[in-house]
C-alpha positions as CSV (number, residue, x, y, z in Angstrom):
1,X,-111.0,-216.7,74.5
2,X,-112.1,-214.2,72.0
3,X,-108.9,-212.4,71.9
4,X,-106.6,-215.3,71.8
5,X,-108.7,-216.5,68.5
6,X,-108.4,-213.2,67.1
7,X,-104.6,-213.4,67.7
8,X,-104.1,-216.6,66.1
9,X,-106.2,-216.0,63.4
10,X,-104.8,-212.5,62.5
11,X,-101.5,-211.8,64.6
12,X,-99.4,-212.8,61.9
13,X,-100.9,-210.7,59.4
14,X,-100.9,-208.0,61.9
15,X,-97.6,-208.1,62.0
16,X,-96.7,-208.4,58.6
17,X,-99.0,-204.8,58.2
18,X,-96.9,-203.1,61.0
19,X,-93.6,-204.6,59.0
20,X,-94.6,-202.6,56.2
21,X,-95.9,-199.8,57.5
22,X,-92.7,-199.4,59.5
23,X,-90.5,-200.0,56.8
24,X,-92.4,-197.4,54.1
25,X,-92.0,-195.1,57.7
26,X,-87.9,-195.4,57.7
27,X,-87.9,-195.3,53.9
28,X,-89.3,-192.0,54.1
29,X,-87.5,-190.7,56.7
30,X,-84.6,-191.6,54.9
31,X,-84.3,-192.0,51.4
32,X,-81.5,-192.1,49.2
33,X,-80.1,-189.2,48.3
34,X,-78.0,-188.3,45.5
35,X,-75.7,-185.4,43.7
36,X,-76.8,-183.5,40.5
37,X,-74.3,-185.6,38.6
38,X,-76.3,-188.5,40.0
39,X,-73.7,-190.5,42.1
40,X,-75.1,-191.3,45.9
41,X,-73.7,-189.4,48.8
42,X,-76.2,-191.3,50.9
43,X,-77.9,-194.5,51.2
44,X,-80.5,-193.9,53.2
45,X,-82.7,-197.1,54.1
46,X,-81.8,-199.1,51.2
47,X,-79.4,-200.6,53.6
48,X,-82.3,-202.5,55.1
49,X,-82.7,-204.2,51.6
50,X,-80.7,-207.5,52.6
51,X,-83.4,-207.9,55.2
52,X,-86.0,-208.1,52.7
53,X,-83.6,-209.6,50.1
54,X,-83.5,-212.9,52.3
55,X,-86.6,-213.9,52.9
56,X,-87.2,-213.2,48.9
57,X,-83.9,-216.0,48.2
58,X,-85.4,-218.2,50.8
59,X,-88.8,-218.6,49.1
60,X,-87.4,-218.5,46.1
61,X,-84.9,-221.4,46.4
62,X,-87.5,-223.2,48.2
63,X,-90.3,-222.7,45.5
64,X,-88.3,-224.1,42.3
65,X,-88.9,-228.1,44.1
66,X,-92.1,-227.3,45.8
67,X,-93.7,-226.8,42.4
68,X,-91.6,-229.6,40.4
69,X,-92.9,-232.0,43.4
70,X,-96.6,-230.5,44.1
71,X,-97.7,-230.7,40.3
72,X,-96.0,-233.4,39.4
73,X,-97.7,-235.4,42.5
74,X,-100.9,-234.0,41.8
75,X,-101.2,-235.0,38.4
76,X,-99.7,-238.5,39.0
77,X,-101.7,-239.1,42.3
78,X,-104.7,-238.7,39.9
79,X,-106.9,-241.1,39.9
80,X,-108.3,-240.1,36.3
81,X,-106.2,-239.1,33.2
82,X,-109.3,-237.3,32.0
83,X,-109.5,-235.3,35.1
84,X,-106.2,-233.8,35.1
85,X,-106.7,-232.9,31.3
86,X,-109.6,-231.2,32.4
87,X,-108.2,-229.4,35.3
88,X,-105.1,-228.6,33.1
89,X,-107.4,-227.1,30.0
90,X,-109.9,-225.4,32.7
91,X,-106.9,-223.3,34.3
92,X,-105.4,-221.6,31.2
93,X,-108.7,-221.1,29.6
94,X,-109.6,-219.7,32.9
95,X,-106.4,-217.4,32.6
96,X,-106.7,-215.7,29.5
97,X,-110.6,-215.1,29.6
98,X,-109.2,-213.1,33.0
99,X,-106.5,-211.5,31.9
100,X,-108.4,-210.3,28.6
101,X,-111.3,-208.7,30.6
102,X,-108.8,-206.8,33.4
103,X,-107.0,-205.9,30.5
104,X,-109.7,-204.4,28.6
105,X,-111.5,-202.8,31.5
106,X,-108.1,-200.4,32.5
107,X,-108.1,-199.8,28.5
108,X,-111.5,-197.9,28.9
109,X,-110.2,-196.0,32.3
110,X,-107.2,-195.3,30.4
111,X,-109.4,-193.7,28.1
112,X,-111.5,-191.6,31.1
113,X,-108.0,-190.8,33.0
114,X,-105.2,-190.2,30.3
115,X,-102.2,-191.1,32.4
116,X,-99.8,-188.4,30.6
117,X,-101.2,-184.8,29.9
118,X,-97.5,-184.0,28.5
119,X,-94.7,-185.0,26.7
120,X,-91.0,-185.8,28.7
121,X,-87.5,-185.1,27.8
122,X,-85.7,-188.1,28.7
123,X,-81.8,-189.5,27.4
124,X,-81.5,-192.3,25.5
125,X,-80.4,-195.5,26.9
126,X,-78.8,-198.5,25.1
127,X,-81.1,-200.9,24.3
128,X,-79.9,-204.8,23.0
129,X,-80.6,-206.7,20.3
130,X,-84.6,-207.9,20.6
131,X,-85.3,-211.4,20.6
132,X,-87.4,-212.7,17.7
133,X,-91.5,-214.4,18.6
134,X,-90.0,-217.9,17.7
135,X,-87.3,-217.4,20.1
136,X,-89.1,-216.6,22.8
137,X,-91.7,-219.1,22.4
138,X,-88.9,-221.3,22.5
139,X,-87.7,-219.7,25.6
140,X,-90.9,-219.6,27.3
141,X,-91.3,-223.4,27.2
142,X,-88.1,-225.1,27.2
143,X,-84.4,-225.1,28.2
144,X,-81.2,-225.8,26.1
145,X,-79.6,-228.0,29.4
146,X,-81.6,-230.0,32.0
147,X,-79.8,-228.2,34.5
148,X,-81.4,-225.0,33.4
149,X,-84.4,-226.3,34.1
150,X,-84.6,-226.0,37.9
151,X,-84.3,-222.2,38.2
152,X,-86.9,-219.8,38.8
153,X,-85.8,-218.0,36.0
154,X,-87.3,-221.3,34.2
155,X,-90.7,-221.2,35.7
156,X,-92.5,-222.3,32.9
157,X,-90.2,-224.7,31.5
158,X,-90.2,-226.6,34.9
159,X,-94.2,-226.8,35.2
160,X,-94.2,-228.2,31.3
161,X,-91.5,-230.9,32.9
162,X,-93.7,-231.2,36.0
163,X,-96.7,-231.8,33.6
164,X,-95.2,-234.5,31.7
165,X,-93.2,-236.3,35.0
166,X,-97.0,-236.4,36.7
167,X,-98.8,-238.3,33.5
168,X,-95.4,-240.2,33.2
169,X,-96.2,-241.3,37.2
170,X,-99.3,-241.7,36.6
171,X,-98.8,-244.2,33.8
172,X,-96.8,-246.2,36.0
173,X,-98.6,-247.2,38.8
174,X,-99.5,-243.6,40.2
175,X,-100.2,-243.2,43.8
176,X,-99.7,-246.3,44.3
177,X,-96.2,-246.5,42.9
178,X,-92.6,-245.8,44.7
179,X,-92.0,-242.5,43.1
180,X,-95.9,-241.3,43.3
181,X,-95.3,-241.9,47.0
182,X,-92.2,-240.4,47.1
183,X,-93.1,-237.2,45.1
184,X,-96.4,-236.9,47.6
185,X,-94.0,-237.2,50.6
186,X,-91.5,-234.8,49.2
187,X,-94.4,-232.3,48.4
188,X,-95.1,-232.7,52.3
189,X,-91.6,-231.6,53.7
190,X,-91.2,-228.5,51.6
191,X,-94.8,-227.1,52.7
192,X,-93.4,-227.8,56.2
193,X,-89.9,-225.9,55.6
194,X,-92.1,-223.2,53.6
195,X,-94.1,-222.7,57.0
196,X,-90.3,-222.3,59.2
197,X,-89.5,-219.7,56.4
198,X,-92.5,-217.6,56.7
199,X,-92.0,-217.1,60.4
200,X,-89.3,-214.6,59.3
201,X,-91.6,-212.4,56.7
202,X,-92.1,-209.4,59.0
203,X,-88.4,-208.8,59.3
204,X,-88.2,-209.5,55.3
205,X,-90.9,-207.1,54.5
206,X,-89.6,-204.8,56.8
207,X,-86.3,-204.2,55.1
208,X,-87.8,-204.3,52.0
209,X,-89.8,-201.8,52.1
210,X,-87.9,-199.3,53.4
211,X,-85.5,-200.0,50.5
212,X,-88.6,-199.9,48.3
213,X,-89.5,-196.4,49.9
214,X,-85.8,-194.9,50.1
215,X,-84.9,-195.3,46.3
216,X,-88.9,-194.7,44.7
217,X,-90.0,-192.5,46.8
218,X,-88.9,-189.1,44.9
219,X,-90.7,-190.6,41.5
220,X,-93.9,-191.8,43.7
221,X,-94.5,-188.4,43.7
222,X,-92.9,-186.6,40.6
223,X,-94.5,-186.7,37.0
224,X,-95.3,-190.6,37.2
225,X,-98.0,-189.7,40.2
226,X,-101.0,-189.4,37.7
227,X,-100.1,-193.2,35.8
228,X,-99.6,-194.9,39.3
229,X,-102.3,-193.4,41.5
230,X,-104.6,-194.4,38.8
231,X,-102.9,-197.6,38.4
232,X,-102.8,-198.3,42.4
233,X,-106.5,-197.1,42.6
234,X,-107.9,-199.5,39.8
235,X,-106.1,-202.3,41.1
236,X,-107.4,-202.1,44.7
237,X,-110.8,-201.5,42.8
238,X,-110.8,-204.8,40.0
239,X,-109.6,-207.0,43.5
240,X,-113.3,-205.6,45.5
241,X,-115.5,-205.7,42.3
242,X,-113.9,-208.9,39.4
243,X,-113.0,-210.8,42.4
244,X,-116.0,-211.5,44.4
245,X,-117.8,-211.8,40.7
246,X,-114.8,-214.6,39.8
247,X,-115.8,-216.3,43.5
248,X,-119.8,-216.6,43.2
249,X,-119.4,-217.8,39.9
250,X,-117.1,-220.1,40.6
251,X,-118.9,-220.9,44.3
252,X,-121.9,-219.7,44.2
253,X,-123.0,-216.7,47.1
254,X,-121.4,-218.5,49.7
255,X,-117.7,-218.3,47.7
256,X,-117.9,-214.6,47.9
257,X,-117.9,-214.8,51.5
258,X,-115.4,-217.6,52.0
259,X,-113.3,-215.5,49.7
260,X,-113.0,-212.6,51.2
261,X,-112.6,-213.9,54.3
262,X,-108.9,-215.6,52.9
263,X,-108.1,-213.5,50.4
264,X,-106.4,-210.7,52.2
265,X,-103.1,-213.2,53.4
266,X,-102.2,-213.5,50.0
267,X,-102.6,-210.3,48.9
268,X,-100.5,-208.9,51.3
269,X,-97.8,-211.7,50.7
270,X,-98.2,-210.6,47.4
271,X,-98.2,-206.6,47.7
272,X,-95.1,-207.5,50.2
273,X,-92.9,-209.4,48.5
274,X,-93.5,-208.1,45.0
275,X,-93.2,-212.2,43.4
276,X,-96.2,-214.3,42.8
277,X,-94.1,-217.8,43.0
278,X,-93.4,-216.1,46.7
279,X,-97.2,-216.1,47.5
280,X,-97.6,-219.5,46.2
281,X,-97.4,-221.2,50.0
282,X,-100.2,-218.8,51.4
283,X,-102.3,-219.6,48.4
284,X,-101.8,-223.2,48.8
285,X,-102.8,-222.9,52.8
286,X,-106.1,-220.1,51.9
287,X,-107.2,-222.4,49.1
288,X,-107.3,-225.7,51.2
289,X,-108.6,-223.2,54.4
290,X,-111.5,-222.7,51.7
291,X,-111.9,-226.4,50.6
292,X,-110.7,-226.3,47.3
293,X,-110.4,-229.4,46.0
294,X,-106.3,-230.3,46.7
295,X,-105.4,-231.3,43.4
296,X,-107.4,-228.2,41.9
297,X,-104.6,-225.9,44.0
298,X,-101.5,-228.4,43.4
299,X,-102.3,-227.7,39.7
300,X,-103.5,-223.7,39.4
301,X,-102.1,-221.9,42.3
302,X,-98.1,-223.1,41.0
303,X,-99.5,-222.8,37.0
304,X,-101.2,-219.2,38.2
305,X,-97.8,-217.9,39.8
306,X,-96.4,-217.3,36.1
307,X,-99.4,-218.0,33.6
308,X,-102.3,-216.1,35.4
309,X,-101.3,-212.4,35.7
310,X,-104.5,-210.2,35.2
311,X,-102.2,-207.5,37.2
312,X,-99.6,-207.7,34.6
313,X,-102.1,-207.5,31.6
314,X,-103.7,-204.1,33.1
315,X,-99.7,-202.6,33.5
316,X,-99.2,-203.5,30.3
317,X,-102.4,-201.3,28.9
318,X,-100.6,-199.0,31.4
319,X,-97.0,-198.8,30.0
320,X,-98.6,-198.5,26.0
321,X,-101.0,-196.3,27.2
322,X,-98.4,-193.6,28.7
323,X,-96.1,-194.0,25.8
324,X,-98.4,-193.6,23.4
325,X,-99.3,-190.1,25.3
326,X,-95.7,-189.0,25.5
327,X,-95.4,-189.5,21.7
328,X,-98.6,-187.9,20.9
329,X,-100.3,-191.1,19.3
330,X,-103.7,-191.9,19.3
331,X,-104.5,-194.9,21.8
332,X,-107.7,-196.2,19.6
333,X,-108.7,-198.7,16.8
334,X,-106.6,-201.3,16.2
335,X,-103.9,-200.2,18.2
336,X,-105.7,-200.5,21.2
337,X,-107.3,-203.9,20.2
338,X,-103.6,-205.0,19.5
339,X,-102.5,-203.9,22.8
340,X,-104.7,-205.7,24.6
341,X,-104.0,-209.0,23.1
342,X,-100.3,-208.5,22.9
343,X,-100.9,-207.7,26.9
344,X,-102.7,-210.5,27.3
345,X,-100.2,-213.2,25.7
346,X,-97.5,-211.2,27.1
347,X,-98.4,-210.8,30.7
348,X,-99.4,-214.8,30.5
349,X,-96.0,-215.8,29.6
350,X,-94.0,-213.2,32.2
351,X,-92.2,-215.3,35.6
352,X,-93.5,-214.6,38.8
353,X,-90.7,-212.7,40.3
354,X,-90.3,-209.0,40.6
355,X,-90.3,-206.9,37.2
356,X,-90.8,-209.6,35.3
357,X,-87.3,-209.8,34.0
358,X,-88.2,-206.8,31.7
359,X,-89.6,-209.7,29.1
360,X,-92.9,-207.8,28.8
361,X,-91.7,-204.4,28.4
362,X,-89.5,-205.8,25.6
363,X,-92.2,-207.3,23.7
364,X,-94.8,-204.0,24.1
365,X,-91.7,-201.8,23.6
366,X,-90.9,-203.6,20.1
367,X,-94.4,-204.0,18.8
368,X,-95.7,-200.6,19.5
369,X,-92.0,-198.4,19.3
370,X,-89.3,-199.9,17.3
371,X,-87.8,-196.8,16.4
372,X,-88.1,-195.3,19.9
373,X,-86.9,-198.0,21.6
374,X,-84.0,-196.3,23.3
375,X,-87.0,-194.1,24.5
376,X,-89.5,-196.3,25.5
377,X,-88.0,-199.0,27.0
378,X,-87.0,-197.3,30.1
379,X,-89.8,-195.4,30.6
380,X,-91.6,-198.5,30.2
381,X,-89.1,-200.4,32.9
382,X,-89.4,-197.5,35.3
383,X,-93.3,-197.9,35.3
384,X,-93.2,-202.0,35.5
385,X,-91.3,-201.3,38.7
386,X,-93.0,-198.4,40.4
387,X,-96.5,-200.4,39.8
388,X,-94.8,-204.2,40.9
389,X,-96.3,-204.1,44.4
390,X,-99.9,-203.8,43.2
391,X,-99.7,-205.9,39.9
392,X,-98.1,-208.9,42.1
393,X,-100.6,-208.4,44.6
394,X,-104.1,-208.3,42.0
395,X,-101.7,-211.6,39.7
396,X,-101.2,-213.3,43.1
397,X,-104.3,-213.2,45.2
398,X,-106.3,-213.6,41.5
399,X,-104.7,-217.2,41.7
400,X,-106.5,-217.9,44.6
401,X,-109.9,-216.8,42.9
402,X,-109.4,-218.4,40.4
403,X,-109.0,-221.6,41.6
404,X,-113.0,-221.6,42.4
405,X,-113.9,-221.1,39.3
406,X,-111.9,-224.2,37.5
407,X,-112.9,-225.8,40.6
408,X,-116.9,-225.4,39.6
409,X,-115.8,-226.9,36.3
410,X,-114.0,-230.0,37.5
411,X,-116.5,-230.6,40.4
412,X,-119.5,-229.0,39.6
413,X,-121.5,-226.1,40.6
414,X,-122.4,-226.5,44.2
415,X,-118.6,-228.1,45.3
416,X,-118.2,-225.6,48.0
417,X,-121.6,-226.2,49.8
418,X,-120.7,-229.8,50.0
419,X,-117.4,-229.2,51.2
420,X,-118.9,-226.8,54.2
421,X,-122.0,-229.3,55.1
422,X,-119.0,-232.3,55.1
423,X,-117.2,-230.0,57.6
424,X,-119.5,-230.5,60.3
425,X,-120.0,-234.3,59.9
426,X,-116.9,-235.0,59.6
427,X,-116.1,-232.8,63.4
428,X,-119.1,-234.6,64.7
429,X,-117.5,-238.3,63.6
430,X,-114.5,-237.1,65.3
């Protein structure tokens, strides 16, 4: 009995572990490799990478209407305006008071560990024309056509829309009403095809990884070893120390427990498919697993997947950090305090997919080095990718976290003991 709970519980994730594991193996074993005038003679594993490249499309195209219908249900299912205000408020103050302490924790390890003892000789690439702050607030928050609006590459844009569909629900009729039943419904079926979908992750991380491996694994070890193993070390260390802090103030002593007993299922989602909009369906299922208040997660998790990104705001410290070595600057004053709110804002606003589109290394790139841009930028794009696994991973699984602590605010300090003592009632009612 024992063993066939231990299965269920954890053969999934098992598997997922052996996935990648086997995948990094292959990707090792063989790697791309390529000529001195740098054309590829072979490919090596990277022709795994559709493998992994499917099960990233599937969640991806199933993700754009899972959030449209899960906030905008949430919010108009509400039974209180004032609640979802405070919910909404809680969750990006929540965000940036995160993202502004991981940020300014790996500024001081940045300062014990250097992550560049030397300078590099590297060519110049073409770099475009930079978009101006006005622009990309504007970009960040709307679209120019509705039909723009449902892409994944309009993350944002779509939860503003899903915002303002759930209040205009819940102003007409709410739960109650055809289209607050509908949208509840609809929110329903796509966590059910979301469940079908993840039955074919191990295969997905599989090839992905052995891609990942094939094509990075020459630079994991060359001169950007120092900035990652710092960078992968930290990461691994902010989830075991900030996290369980985040959880037991957010839940008290018992939510450190309950939170590390869910929290490795997103984190590996995360770490294995490099998106946090990906790991937005294990978040959903660990959170209510955890007995977080429902519309708590319909509202955070999706906001978190491109708004919460405490991963992204220590890479950025990272990237500014290492370029500022390689042009022998001094990484102090108000430099460094401008770094980490410009890593802050900047890692708050990046989408939930792999890279980050390359947004944030723009922005650091043209407020730091506008006259090494052709420089920095790629250096900076090289790093974002080499340290995605781990910044999606502490980003993703943060979501989770966090979702305690706005849950504390909207429901008070002891919600999670009262949802554990209800769990035994309500099996003895039964």
């Amino acid at each position: 009995m024992v063993k066939k709970n231990f299965l269920k519980n954890y053969g999934f994730i098992i598997a997922m572990l052996v996935a990648i594991i086997a995948g990094c193996i292959v990707g090792w074993i063989f790697p791309v490799v390529k000529a001195e005038d740098g054309s590829v003679i072979s490919s090596g594993a990277t022709v795994l990478e559709p493998f992994g490249k499917v099960f990233v499309n599937l969640m991806f195209c199933v993700v754009v209407p899972m959030v449209f219908f899960s906030i905008s249900s949430a919010i108009g299912n509400m039974q209180s305006p004032k609640r979802a205000g405070k919910i909404l408020g809680t969750t990006i103050a929540t965000f940036f008071v995160t993202g502004f302490i991981a940020a300014l924790l790996f500024y001081f390890v940045m300062l014990i560990i250097p992550p560049v003892t030397h300078t590099y000789n590297l060519t110049e690439g073409e770099v475009g024309d930079t978009i101006s702050i006005p622009q990309m607030i504007i970009n960040f928050f709307t679209v120019e056509d509705f039909s723009a609006l449902f892409s994944r590459k309009a993350m944002l844009p779509l939860i503003v829309a899903s915002v303002f569909t759930g209040f205009g629900i819940q102003g007409c009729g709410g739960s109650e009403s055809i289209v607050g039943k509908f949208f509840s419904n609809m929110t329903e079926v796509i966590m059910r095809i979301v469940k079908i979908i993840t039955y074919y992750a191990p295969i997905g991380f599989f090839g992905f990884f052995a891609s990942l491996v094939a094509t990075y694994g020459p630079d994991l070890i060359g001169d950007y070893s120092r900035a990652l193993i710092t960078y992968y070390v930290f990461c691994f260390v902010y989830m075991f120390v900030a996290f369980p802090l985040y959880a037991w103030f957010g839940g008290g002593q018992k939510g450190i427990s309950v939170m590390f007993k869910h929290l490795f299922r997103p984190a590996v989602t995360a770490f294995g498919t490099c998106s946090s909009v990906a790991t937005i369906p294990t978040n959903m299922d660990v959170a209510e697993e955890s007995g977080v208040p429902k519309d708590v997660t319909d509202i955070v998790l999706p906001m978190g997947a491109t708004m919460h990104m405490d991963g992204s705001a220590m890479s950025a410290i990272l990237k500014v950090a290492f370029l500022f070595g390689i042009f022998g600057m001094d990484f102090n004053g108000t430099r460094a305090i401008l770094a980490i709110i410009i890593g802050v804002f900047s890692s708050v606003a990046m989408s939930g997919i792999p890279g980050g589109g390359g947004v944030g290394e723009l922005v650091l790139v043209t407020m730091f080095f506008p006259d090494q841009m052709a420089i920095a930028y790629p250096i900076a794009l090289a790093l974002g990718n080499l340290i995605d696994p781990p910044a999606t991973m502490v980003n993703a699984a943060g979501d989770y976290v966090v979702s305690f602590i706005v849950a504390r605010f909207t429901d008070g300090k002891d919600w999670l003991l009262k949802k554990t003592e209800d769990k035994p009632m309500n099996k003895k009612v039964s």
